[in-house]
Biopython code that builds the backbone (N, CA, C, O; Angstrom):
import numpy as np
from Bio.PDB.StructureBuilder import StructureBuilder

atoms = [
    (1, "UNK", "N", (151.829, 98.022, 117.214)),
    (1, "UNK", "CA", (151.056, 98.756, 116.243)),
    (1, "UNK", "C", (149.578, 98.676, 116.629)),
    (1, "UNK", "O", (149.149, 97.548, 116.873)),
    (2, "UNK", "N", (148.644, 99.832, 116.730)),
    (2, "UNK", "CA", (147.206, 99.842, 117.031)),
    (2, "UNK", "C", (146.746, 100.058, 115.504)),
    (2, "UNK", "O", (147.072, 100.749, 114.539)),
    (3, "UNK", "N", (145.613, 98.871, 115.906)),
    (3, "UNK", "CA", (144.922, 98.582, 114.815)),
    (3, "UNK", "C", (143.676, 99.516, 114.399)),
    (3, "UNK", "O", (142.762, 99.917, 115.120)),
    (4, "UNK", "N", (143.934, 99.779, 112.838)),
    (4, "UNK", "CA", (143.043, 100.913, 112.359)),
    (4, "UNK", "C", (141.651, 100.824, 113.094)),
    (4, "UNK", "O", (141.246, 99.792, 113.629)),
    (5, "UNK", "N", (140.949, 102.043, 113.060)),
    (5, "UNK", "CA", (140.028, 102.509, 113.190)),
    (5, "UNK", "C", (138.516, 102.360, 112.295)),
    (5, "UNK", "O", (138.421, 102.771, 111.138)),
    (6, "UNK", "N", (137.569, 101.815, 112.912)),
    (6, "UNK", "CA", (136.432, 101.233, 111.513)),
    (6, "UNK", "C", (136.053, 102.556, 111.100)),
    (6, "UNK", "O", (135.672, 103.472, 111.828)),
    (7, "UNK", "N", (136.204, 102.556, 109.803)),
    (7, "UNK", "CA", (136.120, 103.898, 109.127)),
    (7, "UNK", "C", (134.762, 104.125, 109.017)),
    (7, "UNK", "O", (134.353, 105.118, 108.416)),
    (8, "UNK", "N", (133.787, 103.084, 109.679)),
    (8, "UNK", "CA", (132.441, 102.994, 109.210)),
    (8, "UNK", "C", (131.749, 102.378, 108.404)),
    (8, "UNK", "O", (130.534, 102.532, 108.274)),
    (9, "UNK", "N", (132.585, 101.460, 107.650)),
    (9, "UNK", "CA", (131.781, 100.917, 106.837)),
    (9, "UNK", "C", (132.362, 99.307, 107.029)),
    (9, "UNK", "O", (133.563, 99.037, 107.031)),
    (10, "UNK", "N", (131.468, 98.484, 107.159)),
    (10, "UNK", "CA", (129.738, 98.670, 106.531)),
    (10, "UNK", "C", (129.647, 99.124, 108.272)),
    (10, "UNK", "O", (130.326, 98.604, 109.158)),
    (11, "UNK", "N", (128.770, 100.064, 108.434)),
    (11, "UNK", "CA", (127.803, 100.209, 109.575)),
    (11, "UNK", "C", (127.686, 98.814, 110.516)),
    (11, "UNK", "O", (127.129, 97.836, 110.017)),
    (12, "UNK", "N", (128.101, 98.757, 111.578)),
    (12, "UNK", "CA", (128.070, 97.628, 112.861)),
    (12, "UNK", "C", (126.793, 97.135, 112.906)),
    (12, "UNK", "O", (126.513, 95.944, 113.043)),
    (13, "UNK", "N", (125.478, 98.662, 112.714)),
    (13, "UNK", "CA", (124.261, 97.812, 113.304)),
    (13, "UNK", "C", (123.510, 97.295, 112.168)),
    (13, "UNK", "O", (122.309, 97.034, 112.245)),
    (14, "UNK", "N", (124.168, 97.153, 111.176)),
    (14, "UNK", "CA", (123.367, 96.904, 110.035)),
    (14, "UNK", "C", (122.867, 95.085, 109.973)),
    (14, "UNK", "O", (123.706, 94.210, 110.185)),
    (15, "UNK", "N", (121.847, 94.855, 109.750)),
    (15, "UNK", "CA", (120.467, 93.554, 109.648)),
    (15, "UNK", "C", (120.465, 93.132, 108.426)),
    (15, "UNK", "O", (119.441, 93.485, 107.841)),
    (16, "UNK", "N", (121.268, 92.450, 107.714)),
    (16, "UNK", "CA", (121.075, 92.366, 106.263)),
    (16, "UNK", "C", (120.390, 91.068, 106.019)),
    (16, "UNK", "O", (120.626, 89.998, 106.578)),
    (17, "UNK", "N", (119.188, 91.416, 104.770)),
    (17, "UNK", "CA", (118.320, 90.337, 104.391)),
    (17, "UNK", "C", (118.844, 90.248, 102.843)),
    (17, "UNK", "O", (118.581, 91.154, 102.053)),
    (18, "UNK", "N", (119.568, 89.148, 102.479)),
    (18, "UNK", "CA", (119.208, 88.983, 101.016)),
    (18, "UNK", "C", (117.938, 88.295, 100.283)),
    (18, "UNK", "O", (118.202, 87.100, 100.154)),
    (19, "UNK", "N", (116.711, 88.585, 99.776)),
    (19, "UNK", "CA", (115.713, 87.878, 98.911)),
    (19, "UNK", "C", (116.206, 87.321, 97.558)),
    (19, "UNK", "O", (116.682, 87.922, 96.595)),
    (20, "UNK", "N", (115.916, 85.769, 97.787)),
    (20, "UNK", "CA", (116.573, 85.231, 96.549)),
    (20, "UNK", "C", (115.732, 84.484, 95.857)),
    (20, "UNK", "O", (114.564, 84.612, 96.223)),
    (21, "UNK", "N", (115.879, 83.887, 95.149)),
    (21, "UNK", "CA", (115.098, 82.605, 94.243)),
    (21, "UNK", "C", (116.088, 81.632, 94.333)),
    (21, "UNK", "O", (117.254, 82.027, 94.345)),
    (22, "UNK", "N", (115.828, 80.278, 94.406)),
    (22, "UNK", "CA", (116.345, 79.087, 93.771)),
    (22, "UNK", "C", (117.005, 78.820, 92.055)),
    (22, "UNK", "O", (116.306, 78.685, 91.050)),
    (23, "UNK", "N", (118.183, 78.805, 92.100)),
    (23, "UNK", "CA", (118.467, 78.659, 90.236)),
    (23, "UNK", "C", (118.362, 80.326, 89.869)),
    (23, "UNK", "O", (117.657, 80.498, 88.875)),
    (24, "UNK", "N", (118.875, 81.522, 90.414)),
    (24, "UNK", "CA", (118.646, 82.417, 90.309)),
    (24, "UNK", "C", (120.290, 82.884, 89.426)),
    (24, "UNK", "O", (121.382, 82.719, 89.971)),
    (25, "UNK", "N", (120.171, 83.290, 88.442)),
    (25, "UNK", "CA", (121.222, 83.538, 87.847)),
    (25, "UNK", "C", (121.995, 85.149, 88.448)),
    (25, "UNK", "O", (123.113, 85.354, 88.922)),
    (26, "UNK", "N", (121.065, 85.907, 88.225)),
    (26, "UNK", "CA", (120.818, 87.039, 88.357)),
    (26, "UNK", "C", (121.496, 87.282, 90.154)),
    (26, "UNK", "O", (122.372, 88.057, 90.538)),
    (27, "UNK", "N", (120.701, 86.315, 90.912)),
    (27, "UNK", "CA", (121.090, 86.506, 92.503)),
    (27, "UNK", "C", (122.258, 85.563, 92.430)),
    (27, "UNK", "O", (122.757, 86.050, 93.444)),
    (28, "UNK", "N", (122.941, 84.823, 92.167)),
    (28, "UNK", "CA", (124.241, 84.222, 92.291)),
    (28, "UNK", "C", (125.142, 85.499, 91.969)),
    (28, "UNK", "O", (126.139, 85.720, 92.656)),
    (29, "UNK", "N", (124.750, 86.405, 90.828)),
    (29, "UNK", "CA", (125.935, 87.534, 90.642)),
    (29, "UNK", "C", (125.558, 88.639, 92.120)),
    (29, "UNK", "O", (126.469, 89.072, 92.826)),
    (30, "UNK", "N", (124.588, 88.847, 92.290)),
    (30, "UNK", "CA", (124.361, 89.661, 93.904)),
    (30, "UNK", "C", (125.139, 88.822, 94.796)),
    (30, "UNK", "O", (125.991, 89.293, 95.549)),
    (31, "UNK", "N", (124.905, 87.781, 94.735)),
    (31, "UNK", "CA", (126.476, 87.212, 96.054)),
    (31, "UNK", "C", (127.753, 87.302, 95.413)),
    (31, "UNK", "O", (128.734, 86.935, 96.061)),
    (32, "UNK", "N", (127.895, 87.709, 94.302)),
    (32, "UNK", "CA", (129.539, 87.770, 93.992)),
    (32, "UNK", "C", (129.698, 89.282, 94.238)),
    (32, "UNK", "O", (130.790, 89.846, 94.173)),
    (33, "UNK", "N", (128.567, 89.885, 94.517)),
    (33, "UNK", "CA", (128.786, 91.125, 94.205)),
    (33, "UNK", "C", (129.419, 91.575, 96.014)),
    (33, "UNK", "O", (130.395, 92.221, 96.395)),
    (34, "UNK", "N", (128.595, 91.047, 96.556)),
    (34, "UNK", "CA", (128.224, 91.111, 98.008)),
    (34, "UNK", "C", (129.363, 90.710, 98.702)),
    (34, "UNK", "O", (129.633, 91.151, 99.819)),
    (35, "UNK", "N", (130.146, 89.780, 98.017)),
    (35, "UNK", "CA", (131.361, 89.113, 98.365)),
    (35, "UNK", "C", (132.646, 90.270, 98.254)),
    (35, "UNK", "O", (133.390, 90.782, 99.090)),
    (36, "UNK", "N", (132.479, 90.402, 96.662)),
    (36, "UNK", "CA", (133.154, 91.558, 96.158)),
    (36, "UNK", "C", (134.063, 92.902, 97.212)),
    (36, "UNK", "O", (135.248, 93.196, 97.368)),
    (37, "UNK", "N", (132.827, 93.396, 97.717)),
    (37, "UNK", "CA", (132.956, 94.317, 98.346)),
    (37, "UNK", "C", (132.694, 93.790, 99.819)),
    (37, "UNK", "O", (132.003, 94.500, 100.549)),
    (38, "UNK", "N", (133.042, 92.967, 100.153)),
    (38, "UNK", "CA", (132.575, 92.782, 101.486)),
    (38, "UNK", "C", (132.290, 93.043, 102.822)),
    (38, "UNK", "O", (132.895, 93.191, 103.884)),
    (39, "UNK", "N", (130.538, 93.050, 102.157)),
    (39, "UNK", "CA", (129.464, 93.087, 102.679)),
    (39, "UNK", "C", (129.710, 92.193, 103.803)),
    (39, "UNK", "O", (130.404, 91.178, 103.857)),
    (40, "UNK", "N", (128.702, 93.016, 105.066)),
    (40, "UNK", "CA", (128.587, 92.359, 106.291)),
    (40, "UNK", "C", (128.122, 90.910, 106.262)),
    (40, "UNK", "O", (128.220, 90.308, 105.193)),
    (41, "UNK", "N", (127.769, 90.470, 107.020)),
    (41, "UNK", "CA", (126.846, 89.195, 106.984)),
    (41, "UNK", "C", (125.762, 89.653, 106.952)),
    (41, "UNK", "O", (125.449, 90.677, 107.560)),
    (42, "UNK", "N", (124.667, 88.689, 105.930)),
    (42, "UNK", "CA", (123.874, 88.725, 105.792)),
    (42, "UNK", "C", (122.937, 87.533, 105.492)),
    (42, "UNK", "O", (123.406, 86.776, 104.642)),
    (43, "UNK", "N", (121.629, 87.153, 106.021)),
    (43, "UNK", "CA", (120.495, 86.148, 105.910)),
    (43, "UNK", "C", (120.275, 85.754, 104.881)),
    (43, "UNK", "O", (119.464, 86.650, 104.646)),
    (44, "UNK", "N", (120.265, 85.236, 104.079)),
    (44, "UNK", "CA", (119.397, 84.585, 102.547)),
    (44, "UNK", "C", (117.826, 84.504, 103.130)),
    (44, "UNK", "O", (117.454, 84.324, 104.290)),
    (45, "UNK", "N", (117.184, 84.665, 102.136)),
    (45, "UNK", "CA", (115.775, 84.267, 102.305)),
    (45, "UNK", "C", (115.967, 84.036, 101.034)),
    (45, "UNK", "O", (116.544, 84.801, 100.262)),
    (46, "UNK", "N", (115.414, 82.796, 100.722)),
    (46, "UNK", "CA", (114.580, 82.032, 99.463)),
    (46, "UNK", "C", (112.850, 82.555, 99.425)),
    (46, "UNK", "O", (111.971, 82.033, 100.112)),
    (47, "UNK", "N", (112.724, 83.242, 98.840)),
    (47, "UNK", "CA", (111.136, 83.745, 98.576)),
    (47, "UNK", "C", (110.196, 82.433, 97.531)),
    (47, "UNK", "O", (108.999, 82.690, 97.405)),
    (48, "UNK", "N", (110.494, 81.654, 97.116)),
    (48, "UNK", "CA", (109.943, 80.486, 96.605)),
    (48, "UNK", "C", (109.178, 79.514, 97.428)),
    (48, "UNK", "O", (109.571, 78.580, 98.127)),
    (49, "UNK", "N", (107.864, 80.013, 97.146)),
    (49, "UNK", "CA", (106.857, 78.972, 97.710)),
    (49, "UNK", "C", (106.200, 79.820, 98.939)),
    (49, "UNK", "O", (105.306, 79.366, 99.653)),
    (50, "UNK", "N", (106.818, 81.219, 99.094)),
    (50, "UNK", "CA", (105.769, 81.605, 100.319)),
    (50, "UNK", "C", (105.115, 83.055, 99.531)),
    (50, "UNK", "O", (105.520, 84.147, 99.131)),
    (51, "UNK", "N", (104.242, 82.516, 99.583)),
    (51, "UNK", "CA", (103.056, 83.724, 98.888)),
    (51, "UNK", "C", (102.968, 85.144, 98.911)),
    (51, "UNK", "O", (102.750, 86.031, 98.085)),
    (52, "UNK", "N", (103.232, 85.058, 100.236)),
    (52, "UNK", "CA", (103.534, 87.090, 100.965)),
    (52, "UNK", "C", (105.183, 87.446, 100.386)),
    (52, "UNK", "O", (105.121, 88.548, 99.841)),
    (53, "UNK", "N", (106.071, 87.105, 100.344)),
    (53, "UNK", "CA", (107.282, 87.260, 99.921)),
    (53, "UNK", "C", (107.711, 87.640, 98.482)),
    (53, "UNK", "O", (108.468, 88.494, 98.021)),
    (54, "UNK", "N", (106.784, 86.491, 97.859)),
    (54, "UNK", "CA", (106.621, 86.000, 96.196)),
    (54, "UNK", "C", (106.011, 87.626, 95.980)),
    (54, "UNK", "O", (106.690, 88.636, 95.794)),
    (55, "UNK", "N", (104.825, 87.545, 96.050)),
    (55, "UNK", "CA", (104.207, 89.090, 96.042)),
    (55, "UNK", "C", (104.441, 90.563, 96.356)),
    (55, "UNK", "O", (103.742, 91.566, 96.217)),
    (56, "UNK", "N", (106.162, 90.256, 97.020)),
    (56, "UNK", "CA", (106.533, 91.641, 97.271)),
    (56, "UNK", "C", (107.739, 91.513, 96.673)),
    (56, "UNK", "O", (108.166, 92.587, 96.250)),
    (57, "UNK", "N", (108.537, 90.449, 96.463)),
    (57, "UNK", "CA", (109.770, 90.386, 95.763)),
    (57, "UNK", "C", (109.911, 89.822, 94.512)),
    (57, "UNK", "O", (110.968, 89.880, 93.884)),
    (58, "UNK", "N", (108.440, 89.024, 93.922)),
    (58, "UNK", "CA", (108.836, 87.808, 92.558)),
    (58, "UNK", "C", (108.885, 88.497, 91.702)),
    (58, "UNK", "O", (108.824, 87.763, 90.716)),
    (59, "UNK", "N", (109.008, 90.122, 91.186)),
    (59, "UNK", "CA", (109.994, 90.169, 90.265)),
    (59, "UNK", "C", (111.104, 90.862, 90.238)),
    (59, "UNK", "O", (111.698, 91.091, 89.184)),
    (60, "UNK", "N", (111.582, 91.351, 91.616)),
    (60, "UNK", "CA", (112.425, 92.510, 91.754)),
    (60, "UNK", "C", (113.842, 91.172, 92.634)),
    (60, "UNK", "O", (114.713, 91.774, 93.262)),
    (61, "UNK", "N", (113.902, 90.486, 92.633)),
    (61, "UNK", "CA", (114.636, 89.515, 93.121)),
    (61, "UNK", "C", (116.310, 89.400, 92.722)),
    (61, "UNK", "O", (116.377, 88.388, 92.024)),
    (62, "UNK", "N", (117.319, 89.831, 92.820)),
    (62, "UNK", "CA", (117.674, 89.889, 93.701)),
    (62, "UNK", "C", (117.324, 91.093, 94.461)),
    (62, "UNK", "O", (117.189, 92.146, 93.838)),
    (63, "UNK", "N", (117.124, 91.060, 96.021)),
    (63, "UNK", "CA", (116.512, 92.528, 96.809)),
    (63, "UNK", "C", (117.457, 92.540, 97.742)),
    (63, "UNK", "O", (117.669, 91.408, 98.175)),
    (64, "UNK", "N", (118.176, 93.457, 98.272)),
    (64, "UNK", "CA", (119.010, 93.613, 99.766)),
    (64, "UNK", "C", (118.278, 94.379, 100.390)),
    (64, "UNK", "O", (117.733, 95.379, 99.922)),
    (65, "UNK", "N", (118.194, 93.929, 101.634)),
    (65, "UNK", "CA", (116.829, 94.960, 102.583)),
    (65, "UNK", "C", (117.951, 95.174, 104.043)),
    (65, "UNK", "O", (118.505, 94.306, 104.717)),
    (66, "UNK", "N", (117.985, 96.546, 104.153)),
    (66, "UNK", "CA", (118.522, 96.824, 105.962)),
    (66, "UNK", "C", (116.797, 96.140, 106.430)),
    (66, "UNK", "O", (115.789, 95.953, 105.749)),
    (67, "UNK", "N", (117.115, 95.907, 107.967)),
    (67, "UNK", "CA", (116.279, 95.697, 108.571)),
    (67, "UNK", "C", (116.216, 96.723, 109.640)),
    (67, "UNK", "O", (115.204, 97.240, 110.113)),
    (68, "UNK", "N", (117.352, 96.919, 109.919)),
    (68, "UNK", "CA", (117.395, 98.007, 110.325)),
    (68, "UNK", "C", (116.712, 99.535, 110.189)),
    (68, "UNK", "O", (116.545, 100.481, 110.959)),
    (69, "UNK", "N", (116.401, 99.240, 108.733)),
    (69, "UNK", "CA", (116.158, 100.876, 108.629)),
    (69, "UNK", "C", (115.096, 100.995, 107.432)),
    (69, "UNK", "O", (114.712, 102.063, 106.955)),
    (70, "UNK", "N", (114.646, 99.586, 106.987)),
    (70, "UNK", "CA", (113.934, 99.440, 106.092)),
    (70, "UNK", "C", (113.964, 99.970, 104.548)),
    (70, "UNK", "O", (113.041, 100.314, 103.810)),
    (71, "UNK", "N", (115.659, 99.891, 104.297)),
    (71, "UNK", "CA", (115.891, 100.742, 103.019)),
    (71, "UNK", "C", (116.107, 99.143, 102.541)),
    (71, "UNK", "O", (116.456, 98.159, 103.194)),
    (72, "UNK", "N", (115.695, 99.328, 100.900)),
    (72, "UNK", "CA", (115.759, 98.632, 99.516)),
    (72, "UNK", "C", (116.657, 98.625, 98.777)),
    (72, "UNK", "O", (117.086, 99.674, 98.296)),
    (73, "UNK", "N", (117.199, 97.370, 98.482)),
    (73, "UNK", "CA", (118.388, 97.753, 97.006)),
    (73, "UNK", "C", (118.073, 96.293, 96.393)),
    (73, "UNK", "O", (118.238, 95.096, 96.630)),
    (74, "UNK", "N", (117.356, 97.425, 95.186)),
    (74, "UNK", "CA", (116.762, 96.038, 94.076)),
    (74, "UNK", "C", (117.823, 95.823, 93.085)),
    (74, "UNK", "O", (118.528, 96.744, 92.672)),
    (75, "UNK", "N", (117.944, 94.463, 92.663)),
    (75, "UNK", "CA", (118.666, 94.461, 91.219)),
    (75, "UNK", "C", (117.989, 95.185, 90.078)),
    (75, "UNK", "O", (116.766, 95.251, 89.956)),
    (76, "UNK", "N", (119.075, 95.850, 89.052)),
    (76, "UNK", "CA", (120.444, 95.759, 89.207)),
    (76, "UNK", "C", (121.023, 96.648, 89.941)),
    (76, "UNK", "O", (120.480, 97.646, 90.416)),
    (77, "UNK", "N", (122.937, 96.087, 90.147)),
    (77, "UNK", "CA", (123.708, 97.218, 91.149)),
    (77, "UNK", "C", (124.549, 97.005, 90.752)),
    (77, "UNK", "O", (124.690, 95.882, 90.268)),
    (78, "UNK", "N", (125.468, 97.819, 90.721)),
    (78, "UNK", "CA", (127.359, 96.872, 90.658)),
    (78, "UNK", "C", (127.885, 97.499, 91.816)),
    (78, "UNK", "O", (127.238, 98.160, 92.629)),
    (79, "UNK", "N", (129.020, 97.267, 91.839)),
    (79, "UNK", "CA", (129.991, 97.051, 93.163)),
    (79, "UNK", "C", (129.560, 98.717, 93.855)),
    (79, "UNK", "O", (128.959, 98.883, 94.916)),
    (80, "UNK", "N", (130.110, 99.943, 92.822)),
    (80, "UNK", "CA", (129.893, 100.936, 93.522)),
    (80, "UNK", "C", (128.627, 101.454, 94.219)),
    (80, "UNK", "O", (128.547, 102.456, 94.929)),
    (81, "UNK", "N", (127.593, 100.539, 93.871)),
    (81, "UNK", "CA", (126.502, 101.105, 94.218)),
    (81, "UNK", "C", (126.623, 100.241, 95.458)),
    (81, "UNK", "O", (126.380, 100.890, 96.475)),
    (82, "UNK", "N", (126.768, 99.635, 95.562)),
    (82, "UNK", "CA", (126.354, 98.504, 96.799)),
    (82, "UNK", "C", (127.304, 99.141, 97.852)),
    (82, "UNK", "O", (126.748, 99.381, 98.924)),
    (83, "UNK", "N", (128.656, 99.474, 97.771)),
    (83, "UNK", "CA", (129.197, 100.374, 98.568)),
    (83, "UNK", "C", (128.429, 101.505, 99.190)),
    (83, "UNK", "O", (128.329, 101.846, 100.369)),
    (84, "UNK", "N", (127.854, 102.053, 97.963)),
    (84, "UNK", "CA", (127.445, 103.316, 98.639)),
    (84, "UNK", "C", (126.538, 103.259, 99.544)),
    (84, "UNK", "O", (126.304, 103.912, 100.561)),
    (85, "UNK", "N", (125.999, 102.270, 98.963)),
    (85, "UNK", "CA", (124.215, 101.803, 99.648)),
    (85, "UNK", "C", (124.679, 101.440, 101.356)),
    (85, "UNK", "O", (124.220, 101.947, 102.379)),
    (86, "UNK", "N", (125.647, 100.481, 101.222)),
    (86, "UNK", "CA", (125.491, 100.152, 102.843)),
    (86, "UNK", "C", (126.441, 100.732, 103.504)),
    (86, "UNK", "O", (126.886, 100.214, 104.528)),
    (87, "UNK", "N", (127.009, 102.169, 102.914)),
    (87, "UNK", "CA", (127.420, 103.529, 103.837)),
    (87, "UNK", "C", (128.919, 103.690, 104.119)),
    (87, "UNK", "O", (129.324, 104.646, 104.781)),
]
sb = StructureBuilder()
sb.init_structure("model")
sb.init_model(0)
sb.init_chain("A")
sb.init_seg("    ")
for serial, (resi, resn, name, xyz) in enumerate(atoms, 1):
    if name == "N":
        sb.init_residue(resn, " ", resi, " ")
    sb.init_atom(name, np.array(xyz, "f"), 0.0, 1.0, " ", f" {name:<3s}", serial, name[0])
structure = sb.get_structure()
């Protein structure tokens, strides 16, 4: 038997950054979410304690960032969106 064909998703070249907080209620459900539908691998960044980060993410936190392609997905999301988002 030959094994299916990647239908494309998630995208191969995709760079995934998750921005999180420490004790983050809100970003513990973005990793269930992320899990959920499973999402490629992706980096954690803890934005706590670095100033440039704090200032682009401290209130939009949980954030999924391609690096790839420099697209945004701020909380909130649920499952279908996060599908759609990473293609």
């Amino acid at each position: 038997m030959r094994p299916l064909p990647n239908a494309g998703f998630p995208p191969e070249n995709m760079r995934l950054i998750l921005f999180q907080r420490d004790d983050c209620h809100l970003c513990d459900l973005a990793l269930g979410l992320l899990a959920q539908v499973r999402a490629p691998e992706f980096e954690s960044v803890f934005i706590d304690g670095d100033d440039v980060l704090e200032a682009r993410y401290g209130e939009r936190v949980p954030v999924l960032r391609d690096e790839e392609d420099g697209r945004e997905l701020d909380w909130p999301f649920d499952a279908a969106q996060l599908r759609d988002w990473l293609g």
